[in-house]
Residue frames relative to the residue before (quaternion, step in Angstrom):
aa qw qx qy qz dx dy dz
X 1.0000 0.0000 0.0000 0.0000 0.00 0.00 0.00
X 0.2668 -0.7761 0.5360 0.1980 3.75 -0.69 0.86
X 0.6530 -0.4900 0.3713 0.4422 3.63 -1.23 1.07
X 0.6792 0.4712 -0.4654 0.3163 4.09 0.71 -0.38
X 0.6955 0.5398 -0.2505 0.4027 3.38 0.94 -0.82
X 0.5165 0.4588 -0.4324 0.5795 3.86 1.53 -0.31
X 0.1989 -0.7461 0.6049 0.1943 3.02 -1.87 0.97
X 0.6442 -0.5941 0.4058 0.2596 2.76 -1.42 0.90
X 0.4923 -0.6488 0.5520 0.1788 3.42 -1.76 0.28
X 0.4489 -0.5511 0.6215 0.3293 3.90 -0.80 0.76
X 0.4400 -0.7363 0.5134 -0.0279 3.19 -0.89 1.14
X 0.0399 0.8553 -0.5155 0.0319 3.63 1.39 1.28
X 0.6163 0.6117 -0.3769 0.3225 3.47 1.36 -1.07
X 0.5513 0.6193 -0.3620 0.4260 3.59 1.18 -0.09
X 0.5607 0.5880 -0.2484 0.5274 3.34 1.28 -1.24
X 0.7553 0.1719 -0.4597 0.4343 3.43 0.08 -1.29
X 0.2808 0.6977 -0.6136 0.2404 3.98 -0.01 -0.50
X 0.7986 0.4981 -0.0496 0.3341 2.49 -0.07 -1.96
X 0.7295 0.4172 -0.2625 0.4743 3.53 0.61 -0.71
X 0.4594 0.5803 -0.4150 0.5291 3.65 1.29 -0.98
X 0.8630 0.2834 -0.2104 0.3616 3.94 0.14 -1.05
X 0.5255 0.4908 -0.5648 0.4050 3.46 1.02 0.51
X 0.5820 0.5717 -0.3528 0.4582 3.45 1.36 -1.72
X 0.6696 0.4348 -0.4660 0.3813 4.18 0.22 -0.55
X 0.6428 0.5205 -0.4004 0.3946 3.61 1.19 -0.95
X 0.5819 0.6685 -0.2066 0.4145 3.32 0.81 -1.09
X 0.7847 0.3760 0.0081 0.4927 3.40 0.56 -1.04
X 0.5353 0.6052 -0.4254 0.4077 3.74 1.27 -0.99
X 0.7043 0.3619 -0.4347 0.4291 4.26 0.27 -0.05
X 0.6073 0.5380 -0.4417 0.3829 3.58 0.97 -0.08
X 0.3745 0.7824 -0.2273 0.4426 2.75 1.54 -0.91
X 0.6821 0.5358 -0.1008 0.4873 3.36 0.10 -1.85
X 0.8181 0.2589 -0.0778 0.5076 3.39 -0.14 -1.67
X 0.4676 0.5269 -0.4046 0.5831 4.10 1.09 0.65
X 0.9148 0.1458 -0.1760 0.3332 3.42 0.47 -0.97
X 0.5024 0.5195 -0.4050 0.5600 3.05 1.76 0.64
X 0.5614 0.5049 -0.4856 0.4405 3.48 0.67 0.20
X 0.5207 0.4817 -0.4496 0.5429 3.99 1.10 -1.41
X 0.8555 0.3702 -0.3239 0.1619 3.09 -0.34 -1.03
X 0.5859 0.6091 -0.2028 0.4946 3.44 1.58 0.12
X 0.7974 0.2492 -0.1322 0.5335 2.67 1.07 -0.36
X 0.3373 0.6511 -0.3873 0.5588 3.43 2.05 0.26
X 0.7653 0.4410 -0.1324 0.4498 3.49 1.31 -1.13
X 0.4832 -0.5152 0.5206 0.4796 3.83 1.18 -0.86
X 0.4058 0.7592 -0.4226 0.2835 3.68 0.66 -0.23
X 0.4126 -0.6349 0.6486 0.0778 3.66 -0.88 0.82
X 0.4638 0.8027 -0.3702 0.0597 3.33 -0.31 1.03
X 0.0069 -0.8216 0.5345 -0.1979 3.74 0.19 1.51
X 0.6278 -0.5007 0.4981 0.3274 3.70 -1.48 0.12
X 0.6590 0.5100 -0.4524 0.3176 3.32 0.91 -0.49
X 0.7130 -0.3272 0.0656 0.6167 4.29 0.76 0.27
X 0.7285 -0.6236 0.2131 0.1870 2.73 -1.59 0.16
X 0.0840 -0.8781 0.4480 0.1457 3.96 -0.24 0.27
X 0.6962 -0.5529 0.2747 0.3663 3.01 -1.43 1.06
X 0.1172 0.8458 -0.5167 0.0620 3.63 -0.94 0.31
X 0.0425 -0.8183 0.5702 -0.0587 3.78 0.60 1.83
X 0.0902 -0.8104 0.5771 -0.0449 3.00 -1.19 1.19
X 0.6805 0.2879 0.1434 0.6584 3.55 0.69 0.38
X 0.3738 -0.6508 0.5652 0.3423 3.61 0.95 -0.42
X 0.6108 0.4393 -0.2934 0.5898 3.46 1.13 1.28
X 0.1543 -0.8700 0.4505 0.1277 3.31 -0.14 1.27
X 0.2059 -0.7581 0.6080 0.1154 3.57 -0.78 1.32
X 0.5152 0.6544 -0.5362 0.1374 4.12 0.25 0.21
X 0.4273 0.5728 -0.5424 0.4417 3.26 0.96 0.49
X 0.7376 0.5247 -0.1825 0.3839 3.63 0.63 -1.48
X 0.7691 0.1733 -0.2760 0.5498 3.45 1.01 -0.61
X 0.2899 0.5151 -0.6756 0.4407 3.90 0.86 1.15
X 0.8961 0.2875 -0.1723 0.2909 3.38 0.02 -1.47
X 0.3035 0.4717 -0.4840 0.6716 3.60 1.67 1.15
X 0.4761 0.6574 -0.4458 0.3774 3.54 0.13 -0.64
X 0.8432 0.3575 0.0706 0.3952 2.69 -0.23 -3.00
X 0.5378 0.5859 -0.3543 0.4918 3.60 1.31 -0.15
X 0.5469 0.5577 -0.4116 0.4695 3.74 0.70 0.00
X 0.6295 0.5506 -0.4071 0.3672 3.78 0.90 -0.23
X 0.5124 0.4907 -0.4637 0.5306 3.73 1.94 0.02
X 0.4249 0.5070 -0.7035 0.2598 3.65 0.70 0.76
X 0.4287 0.7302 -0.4412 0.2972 3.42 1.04 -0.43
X 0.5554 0.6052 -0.1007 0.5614 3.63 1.07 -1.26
X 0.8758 0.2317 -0.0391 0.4216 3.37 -1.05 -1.60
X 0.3760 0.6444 -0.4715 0.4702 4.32 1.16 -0.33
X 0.9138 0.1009 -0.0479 0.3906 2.72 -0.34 -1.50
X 0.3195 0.7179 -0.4063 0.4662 3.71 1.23 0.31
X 0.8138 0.2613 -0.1794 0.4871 3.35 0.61 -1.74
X 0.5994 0.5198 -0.4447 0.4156 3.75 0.82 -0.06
X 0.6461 0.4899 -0.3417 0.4753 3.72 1.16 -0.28
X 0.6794 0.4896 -0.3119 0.4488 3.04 1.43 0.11
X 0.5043 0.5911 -0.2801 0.5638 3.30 1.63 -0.62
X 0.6931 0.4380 -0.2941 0.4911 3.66 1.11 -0.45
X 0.6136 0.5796 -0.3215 0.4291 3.35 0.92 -0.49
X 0.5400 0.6963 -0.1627 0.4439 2.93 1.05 -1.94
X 0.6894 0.3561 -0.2877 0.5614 4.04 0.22 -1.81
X 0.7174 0.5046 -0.3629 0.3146 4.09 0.10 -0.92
X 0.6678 0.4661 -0.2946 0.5001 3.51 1.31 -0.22
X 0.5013 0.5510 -0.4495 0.4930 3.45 1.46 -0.72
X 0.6990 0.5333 -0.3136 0.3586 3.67 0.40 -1.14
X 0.8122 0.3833 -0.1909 0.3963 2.99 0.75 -1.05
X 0.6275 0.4080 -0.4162 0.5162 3.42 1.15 0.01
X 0.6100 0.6549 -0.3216 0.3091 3.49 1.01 -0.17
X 0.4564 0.5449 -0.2605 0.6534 2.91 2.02 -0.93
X 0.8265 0.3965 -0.3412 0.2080 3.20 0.02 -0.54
X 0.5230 0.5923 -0.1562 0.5927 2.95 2.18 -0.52
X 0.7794 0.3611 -0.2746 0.4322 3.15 0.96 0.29
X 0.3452 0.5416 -0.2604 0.7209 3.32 2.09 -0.43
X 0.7503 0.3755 -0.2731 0.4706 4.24 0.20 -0.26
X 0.7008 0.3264 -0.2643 0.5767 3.66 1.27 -0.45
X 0.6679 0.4521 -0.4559 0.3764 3.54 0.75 0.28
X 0.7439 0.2986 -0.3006 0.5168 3.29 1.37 0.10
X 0.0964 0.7571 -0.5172 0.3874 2.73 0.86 1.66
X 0.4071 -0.5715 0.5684 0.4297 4.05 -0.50 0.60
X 0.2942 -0.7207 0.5524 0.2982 3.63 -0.98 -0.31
X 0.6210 -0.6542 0.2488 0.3528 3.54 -0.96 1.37
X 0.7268 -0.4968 0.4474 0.1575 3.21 -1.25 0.64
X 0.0346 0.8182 -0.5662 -0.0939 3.91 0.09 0.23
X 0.4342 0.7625 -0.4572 0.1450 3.82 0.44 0.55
């Protein structure tokens, strides 16, 4: 069988990709402001937006670093609704190239069994 006559596959693995890396953008300050809280409070640590507090970990203080994780969770404000306008976009092309990818393989001659 020659590589013209095999048909080809819609290419969801592209889609999900794609979606995995809006949802991570989208999501990457919850993220943040999740794993600076465990870890603050994994530790005894005081941690809120209102300033920073001391927080030795290790004999290394990290309350600067997990304030400004913290305070970084307010670009969920941003990147939410960012990644859901992408997740909408994103499905309307899947359809539509699928339709179209399927409207292109039905008028396809059929293969040739000789």
């Amino acid at each position: 069988m020659s590589a013209a006559a095999r048909k080809r596959r819609f290419p969801w693995g592209i889609y999900a990709i794609v979606t995995v890396l809006v949802l991570v953008f989208a999501l990457w300050p919850l993220a943040g402001v999740a794993i600076s809280g465990w870890i603050a409070e994994s530790h005894g640590c005081t941690l809120n937006e209102a300033s920073t507090h001391p927080c030795v970990i290790g004999g290394t203080d990290w309350g600067g670093a997990l304030y400004t994780w913290f305070v970084l969770g307010w670009f969920m404000l941003a990147t939410i609704p960012l990644g859901a306008g992408a997740l909408l976009v994103l499905l309307v092309v899947a359809i539509i190239h699928w339709l179209a990818w399927r409207r292109h393989q039905q008028l396809q001659p059929p293969e040739s069994t000789s």
